[in-house]
C-alpha positions as CSV (number, residue, x, y, z in Angstrom):
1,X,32.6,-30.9,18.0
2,X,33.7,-27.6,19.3
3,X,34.5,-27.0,15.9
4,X,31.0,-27.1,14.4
5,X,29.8,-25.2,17.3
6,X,32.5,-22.6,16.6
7,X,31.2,-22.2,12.6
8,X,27.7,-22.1,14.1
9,X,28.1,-19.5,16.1
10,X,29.9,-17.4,13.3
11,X,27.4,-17.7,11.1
12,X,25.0,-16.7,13.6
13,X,26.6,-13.2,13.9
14,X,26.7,-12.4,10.2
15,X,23.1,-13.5,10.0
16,X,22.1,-11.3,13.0
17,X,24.2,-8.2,11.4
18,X,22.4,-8.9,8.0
19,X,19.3,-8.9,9.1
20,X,20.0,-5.7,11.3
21,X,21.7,-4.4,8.3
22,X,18.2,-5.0,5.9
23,X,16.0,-3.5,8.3
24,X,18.1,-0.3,8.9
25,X,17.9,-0.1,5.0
26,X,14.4,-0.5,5.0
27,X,13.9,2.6,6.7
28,X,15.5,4.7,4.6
29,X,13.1,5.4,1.9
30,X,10.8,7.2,4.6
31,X,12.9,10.2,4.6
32,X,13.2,11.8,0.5
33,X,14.7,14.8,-0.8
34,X,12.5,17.0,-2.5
35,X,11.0,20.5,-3.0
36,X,7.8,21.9,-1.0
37,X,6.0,24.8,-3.4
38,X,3.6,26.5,-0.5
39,X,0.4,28.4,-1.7
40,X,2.6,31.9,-0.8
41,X,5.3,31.3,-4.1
42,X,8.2,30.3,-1.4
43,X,9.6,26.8,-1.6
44,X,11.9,24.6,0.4
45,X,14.3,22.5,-0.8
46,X,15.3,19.1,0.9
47,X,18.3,18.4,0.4
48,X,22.1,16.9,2.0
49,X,20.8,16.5,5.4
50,X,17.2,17.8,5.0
51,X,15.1,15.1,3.9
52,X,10.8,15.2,4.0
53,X,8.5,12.8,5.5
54,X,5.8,11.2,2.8
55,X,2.9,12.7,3.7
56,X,-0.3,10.6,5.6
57,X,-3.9,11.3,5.1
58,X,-5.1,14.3,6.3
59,X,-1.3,14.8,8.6
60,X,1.1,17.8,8.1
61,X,3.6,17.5,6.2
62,X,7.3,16.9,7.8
63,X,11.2,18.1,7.2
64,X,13.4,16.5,9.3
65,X,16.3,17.9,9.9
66,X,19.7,15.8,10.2
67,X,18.2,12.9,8.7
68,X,20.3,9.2,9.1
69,X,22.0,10.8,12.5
70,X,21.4,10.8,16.2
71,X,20.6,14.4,16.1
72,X,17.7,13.9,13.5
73,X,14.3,15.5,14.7
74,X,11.0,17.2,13.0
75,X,11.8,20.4,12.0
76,X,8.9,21.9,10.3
77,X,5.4,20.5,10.2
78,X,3.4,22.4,7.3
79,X,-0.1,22.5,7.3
80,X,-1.3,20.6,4.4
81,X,-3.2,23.7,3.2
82,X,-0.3,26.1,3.2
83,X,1.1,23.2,0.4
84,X,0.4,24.0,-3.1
85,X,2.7,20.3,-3.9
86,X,5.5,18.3,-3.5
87,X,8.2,17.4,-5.5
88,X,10.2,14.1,-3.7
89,X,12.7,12.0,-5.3
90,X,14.7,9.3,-3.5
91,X,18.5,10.0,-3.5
92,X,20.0,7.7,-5.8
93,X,17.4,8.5,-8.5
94,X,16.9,12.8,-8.5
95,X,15.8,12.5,-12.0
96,X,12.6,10.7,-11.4
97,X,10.6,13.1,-9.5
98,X,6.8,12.7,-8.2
99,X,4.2,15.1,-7.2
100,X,1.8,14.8,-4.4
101,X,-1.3,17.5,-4.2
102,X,-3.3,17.5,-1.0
103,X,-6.6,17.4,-2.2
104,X,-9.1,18.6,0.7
105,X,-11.7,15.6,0.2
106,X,-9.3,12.9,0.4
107,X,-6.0,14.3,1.7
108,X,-2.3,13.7,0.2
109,X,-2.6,12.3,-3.3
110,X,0.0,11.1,-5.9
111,X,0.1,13.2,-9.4
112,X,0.2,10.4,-12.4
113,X,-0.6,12.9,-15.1
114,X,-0.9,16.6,-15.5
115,X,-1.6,18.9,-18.9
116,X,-3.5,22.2,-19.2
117,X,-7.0,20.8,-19.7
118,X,-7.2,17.3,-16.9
119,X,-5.2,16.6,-14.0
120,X,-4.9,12.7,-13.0
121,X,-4.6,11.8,-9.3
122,X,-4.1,8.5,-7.6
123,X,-5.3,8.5,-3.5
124,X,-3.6,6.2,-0.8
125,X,-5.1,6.1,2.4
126,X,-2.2,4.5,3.9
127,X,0.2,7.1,2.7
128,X,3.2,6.5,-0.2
129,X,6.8,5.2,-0.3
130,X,8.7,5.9,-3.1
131,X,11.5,2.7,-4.5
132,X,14.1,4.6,-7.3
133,X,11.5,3.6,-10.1
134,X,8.0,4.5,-9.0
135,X,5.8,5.6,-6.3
136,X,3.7,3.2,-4.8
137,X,0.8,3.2,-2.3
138,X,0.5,1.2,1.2
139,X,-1.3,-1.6,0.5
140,X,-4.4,-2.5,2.9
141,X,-4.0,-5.6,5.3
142,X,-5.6,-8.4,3.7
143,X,-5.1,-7.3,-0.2
């Protein structure tokens, strides 16, 4: 008997540290690297410990600084008007970039298509994650 309660009890704790484990991974995709053109021709690059915040609505957009350590905060928050766009990419995947434009009606949206004639744009109102294949919008409760 003491046994069985001995294997149960193990297997608790690698449950409870896998399950801590998956949601500490879950939030890692909230925090890119990527570049930040502003309307004045300077950039900023987000990179190594500088990561940026996916933009919400109508919010400024966010570096954090020492991203993944205790010491993490918001450095910059950029007014969505100073932003001409934003180039994010997650980590493991730097070749597939994405653009987001703020677009003053509706706010942050995703670029699906550009050439010199038509510009294609996909909105979000719940803001975007990115996975390593494709950007995605937040779905509404419900859908």
């Amino acid at each position: 008997m003491l046994h069985g309660r001995l294997i149960t009890g193990i297997l608790a704790a690698i449950l409870s540290f896998t399950v801590a484990g998956t949601a500490y991974a879950r939030k890692i995709p909230t925090a890119l690297c990527g570049k930040v053109y502003l309307t004045s021709g300077d950039s900023i690059v987000a990179e190594g410990t500088t990561r940026i915040a996916p933009p919400l609505k109508n919010k400024k957009l966010e570096i954090i600084e020492n991203a993944y350590t205790r010491r993490s905060k918001v450095g910059d928050k950029l007014a969505p008007e100073a932003v001409d766009s934003v180039v994010l990419w997650v980590p493991t995947a730097p070749e597939r970039t994405h653009t987001l434009r703020y677009v003053g009606d509706y706010g942050w949206c995703w670029e699906i298509e550009r050439n010199p004639y038509l510009t294609v744009c996909c909105f979000s109102p719940k803001g975007y994650f990115l996975r390593e294949t494709v950007a995605c919008g937040r779905a509404e409760k419900g859908l």
